[in-house]
Each structure stands twice: as C-alpha cells, then as structure tokens.
N, C-alpha and C positions, 0 to 999 in steps of 0.2 A: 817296391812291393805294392802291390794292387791289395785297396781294402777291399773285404766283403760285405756283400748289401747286408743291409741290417736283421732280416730275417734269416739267413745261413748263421750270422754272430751269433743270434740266440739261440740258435736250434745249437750250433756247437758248443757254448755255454752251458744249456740245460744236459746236453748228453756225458760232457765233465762233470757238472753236480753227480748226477745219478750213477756214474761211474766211480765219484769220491766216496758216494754213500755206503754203495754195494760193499766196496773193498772197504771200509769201515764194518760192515756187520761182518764179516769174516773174519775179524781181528778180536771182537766184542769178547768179552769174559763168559764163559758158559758161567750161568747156573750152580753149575757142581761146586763152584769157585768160592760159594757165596757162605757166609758164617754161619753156623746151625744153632738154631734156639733151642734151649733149653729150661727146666725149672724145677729148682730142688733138687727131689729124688732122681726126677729122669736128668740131670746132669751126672748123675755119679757113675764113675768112671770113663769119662766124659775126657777128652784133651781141649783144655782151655784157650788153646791159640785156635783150634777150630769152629769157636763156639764164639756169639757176642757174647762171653761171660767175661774176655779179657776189656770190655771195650769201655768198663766203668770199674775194674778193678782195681784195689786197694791194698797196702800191705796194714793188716790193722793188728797185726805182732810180730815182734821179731826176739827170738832168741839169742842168747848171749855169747854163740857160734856163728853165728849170722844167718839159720833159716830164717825162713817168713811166712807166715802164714798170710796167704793172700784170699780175698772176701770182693767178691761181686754180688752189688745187693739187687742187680737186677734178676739174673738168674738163684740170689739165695744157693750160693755155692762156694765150697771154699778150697785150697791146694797150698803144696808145699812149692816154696822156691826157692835156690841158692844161687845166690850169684858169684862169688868169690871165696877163696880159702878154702880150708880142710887140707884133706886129702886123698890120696888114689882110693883108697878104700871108706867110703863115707856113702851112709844111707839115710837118704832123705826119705820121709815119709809124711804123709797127713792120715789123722784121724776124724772119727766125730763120736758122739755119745750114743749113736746107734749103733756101731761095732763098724762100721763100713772104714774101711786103710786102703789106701794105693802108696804105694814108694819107686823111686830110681836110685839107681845108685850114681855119685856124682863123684868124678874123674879129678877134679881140682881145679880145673880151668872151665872157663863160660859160665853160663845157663844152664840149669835146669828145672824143671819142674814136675809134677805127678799130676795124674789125671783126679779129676772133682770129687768128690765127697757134696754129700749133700747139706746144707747149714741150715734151713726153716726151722726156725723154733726148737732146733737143738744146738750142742756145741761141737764146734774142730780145734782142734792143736797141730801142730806140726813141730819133727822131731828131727835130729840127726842124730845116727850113730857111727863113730868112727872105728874103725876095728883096730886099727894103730893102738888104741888109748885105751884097751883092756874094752873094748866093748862099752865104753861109757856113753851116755846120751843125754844131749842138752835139748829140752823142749820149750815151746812159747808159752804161754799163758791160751788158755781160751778163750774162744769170741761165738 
C-alpha cells in the first residue's frame, strides 16, 4: 500500500474531524430536554422530575404508611411521594397552609409522586387515603 504525502493525510484527517463534529451536533440534546427552573409559587403545580427542584430534594417527613413528603430548598417547593405498599385504591396527596393540594392515586406498585405545592415561608403535609380502610388517612407532620 502506497502512503500518502503528508499534506493529503491532513487534509483527510481534518475533513474526518469536521465530519465527527457535524454528526455530533445532530445527536446533541435540544434545549427542550433541559430541567425548567422554578420558585415557590411559580413551582405549584409543577412536575418535579421536570423541574431542577428534584435535583437537591429531600424527604424531610415520612408518615407512618410510608408517604413522604419531599422538600427542595432550592426551588422552596414541596410534594407527595410513595414508593411501596398500600393499595389498588390509595390517594396520595400534598398540601400547604395556603389551600393549594395536588394528589395521584397510587396502584401498589413503583413510584409515584404529585405535582409541587409551593413551601416559602409557609407549610406542606402530605397525606394517603386508602379507601380499602373505611377511607382512613395517615398524614406527615409539617415542614
């Protein structure tokens, strides 16, 4: 095999780079992809996996069912989350001391969680009611 002068290697070389590049930015993440900031109030109602509000969040209660009330102190926002138990019929919910509630209802299995409530300088709870259990409900503490 016959090598190439030196000056065709580079030229072939750089037109590979700029070739890698190209089809690199065709792959890139748009934008749209990207976490949406929020604060306080303008987080409520809010889904927290879309938001950096999950990206420093905490569980800072948990009830005696196993909700949790989960708190991001960067966004000042706070939500309901179950991870396991219950059952087919069980409503998860968050509050705050403004009146503002979001709830899902959770199936028994996985994850779930509710959209934000706003937590500045007020309070949230987070509740489950299971309807099995006479409609009973077990709540957190506040934070």
């Amino acid at each position: 095999m016959k090598a190439l002068p030196p000056l065709t290697r580079k030229l072939a070389t750089a037109a590979s780079a700029l070739g890698l590049a190209a089809s690199g930015l065709l792959f890139a993440s748009s934008p749209a992809s990207a976490a949406t900031s929020c604060y306080a109030s303008s987080c409520t109602g809010l889904d927290p996996s879309t938001t950096v509000c999950q990206n420093d969040a905490r569980t800072v209660r948990t009830a005696d069912w196993g909700v949790e009330l989960r708190y991001s102190p960067t966004c000042r926002a706070a939500w309901a989350r179950k991870t396991s138990g219950g059952s087919l019929d069980t409503e998860i919910r968050v509050r705050n001391s403004a009146g503002d509630t979001h709830g899902v209802y959770y199936g028994g299995w996985g994850t779930v969680y509710t959209a934000m409530v706003n937590d500045k300088d007020i309070v949230a709870w987070a509740c489950e009611t299971r309807a099995y259990d006479t409609l009973q409900t077990h709540c957190t503490g506040t934070y």
